[in-house]
C-alpha positions in Angstrom: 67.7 118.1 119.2 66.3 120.0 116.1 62.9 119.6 114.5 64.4 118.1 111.5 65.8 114.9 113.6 63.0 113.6 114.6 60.7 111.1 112.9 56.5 111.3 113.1 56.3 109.1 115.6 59.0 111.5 117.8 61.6 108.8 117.9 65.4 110.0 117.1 66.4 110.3 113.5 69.9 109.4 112.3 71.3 112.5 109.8 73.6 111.8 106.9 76.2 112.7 109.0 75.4 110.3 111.3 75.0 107.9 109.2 78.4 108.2 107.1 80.2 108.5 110.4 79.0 105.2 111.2 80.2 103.7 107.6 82.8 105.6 107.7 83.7 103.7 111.7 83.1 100.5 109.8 85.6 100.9 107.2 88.5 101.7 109.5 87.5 99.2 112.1 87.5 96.5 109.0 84.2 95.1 109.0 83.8 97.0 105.8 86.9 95.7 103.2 88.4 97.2 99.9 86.2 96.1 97.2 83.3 95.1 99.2 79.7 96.1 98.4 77.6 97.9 100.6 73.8 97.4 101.8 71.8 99.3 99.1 70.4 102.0 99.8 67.0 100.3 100.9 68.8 98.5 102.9 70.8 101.3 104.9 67.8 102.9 105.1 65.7 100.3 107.0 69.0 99.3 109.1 69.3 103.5 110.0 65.5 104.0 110.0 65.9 107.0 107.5 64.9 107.8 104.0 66.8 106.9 101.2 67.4 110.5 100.6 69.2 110.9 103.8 71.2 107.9 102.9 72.0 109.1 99.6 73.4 111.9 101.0 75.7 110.0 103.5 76.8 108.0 100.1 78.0 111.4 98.5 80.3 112.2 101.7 81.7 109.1 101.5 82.1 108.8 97.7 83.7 112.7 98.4 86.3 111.3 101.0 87.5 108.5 98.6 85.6 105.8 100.5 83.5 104.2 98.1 84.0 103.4 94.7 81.7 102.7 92.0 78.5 105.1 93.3 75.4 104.8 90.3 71.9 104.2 90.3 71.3 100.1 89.9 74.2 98.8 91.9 75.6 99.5 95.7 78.8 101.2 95.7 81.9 99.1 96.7 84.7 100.0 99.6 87.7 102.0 97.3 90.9 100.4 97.8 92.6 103.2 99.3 91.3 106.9 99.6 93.4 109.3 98.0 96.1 111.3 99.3 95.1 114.6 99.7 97.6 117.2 99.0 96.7 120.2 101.2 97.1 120.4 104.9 93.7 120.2 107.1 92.7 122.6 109.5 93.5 121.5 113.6 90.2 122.0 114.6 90.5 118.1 115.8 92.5 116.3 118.2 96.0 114.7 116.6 95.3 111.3 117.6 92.0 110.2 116.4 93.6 112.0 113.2 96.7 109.7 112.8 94.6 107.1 113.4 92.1 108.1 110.3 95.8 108.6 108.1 96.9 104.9 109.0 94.0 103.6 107.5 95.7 104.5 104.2 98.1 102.2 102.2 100.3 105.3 102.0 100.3 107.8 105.0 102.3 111.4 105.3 102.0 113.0 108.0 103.2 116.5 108.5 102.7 117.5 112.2 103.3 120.8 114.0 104.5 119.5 117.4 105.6 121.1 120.7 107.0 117.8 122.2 108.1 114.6 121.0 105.7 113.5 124.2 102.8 114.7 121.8 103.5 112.8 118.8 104.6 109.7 120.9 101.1 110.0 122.5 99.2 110.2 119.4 101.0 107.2 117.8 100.2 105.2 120.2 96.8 103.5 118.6 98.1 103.7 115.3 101.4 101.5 116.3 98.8 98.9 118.1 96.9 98.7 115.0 99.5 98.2 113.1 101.2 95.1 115.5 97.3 93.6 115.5 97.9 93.7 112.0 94.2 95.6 111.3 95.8 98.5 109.4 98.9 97.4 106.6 100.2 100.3 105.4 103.1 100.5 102.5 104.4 103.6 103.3 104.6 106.2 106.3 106.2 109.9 105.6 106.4 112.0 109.0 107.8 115.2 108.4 107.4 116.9 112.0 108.2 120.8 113.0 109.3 122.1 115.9 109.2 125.2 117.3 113.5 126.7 118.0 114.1 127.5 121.5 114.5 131.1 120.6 110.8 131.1 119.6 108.3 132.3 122.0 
């Protein structure tokens, strides 16, 4: 634990990271809904035991991922309806399935997936398809475009 995570009196601090990974938990396991408001900031920070600067700054990673909507001074920001679709492919320095999982959370999800076996993808799916029969993630729309090595390649 680094210098910089801990408080005077020597007790853990939570970073922004931290922080915004737990909003960010709270939005996809639906305690936090489209449209509604969050704590403000006093409030997050008393809850996390931070300052409000370190909340402020889990706020901009969230507002930067599409999750909250209406981020000014004088009002808490509300949950965005959907985040947006982002265009470029992200790097696989995660596992696939916590990763599908984050995708269904959208109201449209593509998915483009380099896979070696179907075993793979089946695996992966498999908390996304029991969130979806729970009914805790509705999505519109799912695009899977999935690519698959030839048998000639080695």
């Amino acid at each position: 634990m680094t210098q910089e995570n801990l408080a005077v009196d020597g007790s853990r601090r939570n970073s922004p990271q931290e922080i915004a990974d737990t909003l960010r938990e709270r939005i996809r396991a639906g305690e936090l809904k489209p449209g509604d408001r969050l704590p403000t900031q006093a409030e997050l920070a008393e809850e996390f035991g931070v300052e409000r600067g370190t909340v402020r700054q889990a706020l901009r990673a969230l507002q930067g991922d599409g999750l909250l909507s209406n981020v000014s001074k004088g009002s808490p920001p509300r949950i965005a309806d959907a985040a947006p679709a982002r265009e470029e492919p992200q790097p696989t320095m995660v596992a696939l399935a916590p990763r599908l999982t984050e995708a269904f959370t959208n109201r449209r999800v593509r998915i483009d997936v380099v896979s070696h076996t179907a075993e793979t993808l089946m695996l992966a799916m498999g908390e996304p398809l029991r969130l979806i029969h729970e009914g805790r993630i509705r999505p519109e729309t799912v695009d899977v475009r999935v690519l698959v090595p030839s048998r000639g390649t080695t």
